[in-house]
Each structure stands twice: as structure tokens, then as C-alpha cells.
C-alpha positions as CSV (number, residue, x, y, z in Angstrom):
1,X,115.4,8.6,94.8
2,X,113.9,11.3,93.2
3,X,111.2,12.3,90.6
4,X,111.6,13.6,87.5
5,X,112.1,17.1,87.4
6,X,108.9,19.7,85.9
7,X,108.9,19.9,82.1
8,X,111.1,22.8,80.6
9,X,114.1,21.9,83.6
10,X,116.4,19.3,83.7
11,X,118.6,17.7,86.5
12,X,121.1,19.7,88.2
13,X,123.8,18.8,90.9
14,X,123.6,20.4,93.9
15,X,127.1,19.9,94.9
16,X,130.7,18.5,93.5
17,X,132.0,15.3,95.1
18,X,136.1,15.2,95.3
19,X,137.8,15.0,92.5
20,X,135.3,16.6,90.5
21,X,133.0,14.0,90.2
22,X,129.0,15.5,90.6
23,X,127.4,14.8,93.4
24,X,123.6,13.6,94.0
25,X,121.0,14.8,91.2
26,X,119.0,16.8,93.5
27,X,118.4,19.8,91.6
28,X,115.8,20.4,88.8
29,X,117.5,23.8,86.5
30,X,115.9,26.0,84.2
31,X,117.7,28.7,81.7
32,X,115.9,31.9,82.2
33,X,116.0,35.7,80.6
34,X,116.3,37.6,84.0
35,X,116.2,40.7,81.2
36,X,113.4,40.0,79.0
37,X,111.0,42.0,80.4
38,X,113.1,45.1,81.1
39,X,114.5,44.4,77.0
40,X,110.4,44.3,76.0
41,X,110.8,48.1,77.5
42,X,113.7,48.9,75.7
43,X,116.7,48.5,78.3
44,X,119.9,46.9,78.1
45,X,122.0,45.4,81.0
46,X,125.5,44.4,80.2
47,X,128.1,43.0,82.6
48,X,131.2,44.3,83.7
49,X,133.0,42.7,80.1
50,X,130.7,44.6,77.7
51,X,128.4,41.7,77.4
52,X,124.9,40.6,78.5
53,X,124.1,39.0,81.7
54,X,120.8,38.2,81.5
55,X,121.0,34.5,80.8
56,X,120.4,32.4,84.4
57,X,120.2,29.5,85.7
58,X,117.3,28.9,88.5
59,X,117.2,26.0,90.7
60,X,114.7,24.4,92.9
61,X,115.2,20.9,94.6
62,X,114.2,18.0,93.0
63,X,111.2,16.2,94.5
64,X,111.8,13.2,96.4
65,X,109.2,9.7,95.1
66,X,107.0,9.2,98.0
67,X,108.2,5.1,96.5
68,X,111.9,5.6,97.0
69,X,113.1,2.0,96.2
70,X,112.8,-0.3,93.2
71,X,113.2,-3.8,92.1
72,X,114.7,-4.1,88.3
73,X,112.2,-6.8,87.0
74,X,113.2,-8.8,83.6
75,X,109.4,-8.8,81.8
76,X,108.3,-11.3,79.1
77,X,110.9,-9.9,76.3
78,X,113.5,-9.6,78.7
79,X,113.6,-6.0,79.0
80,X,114.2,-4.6,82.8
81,X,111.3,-2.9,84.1
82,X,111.5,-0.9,87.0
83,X,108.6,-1.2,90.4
84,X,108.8,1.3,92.8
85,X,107.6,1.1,96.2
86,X,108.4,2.0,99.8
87,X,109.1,0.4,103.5
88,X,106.1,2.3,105.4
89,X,103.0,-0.2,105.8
């Protein structure tokens, strides 16, 4: 399992399964201006359509838990509540 991603990214898929179906959340993706800073000097880019391309999308692999597996616990009012932990003693 992995962590949650970095605040300001969210999960991203790696890869696409057959049939179109996503494959493992292992990314964590941000948007990013690749252009902002030459635009703060007063430059353009556009692609080869007449419009921008400075809009991105970065990713870096998700982080895995160091407590890849959980019980689902019910607590007191029922509600599932999730404990991590891991095999290695």
C-alpha cells in the first residue's frame, strides 16, 4: 500500500490495465506552469495549434507505508477503523 501523496498532488496511475481499466495508484501528480517564469519576463510559448503549452503534469512515485497491511476494525459506534502494520519483527 502506499502513503498519501504530498499536499498540492494527487494520485496518479502509473499505467492502464486491459480494457482500460487504471492500474495501481502509484503516482502522486501535480499541475504545473512550465512557462510562468519565462511569461513573468514577458515571453510566450504556444504549441504547434496556436495555443499554450505550458500547462504539465509532473509525476513522482508515490511512497510506499513502511506498515503495508491493515486490519478493518469495527470501533465502539461501529465505524471501520483502519490499523496498519507490517510482517518484519
Amino acid at each position: 500500500m502506499y502513503e498519501d501523496c504530498p499536499a498540492g498532488t494527487k494520485v496518479g496511475y502509473s499505467t492502464r490495465g486491459r480494457d482500460g481499466i487504471r492500474g495501481e495508484p502509484d503516482q502522486c501528480v501535480k499541475t504545473v506552469d512550465s512557462c510562468k517564469e519565462r511569461r513573468d519576463r514577458g515571453y510566450r510559448r504556444f504549441d504547434g495549434g496556436g495555443g499554450e503549452s505550458c500547462i504539465k503534469e509532473v509525476s513522482t512515485p508515490r511512497p510506499r507505508r513502511a506498515d503495508p497491511w491493515f486490519f478493518d476494525i469495527p470501533n465502539d459506534k461501529g465505524m471501520k477503523q483502519r490499523h496498519w502494520f507490517n510482517l518484519n519483527m
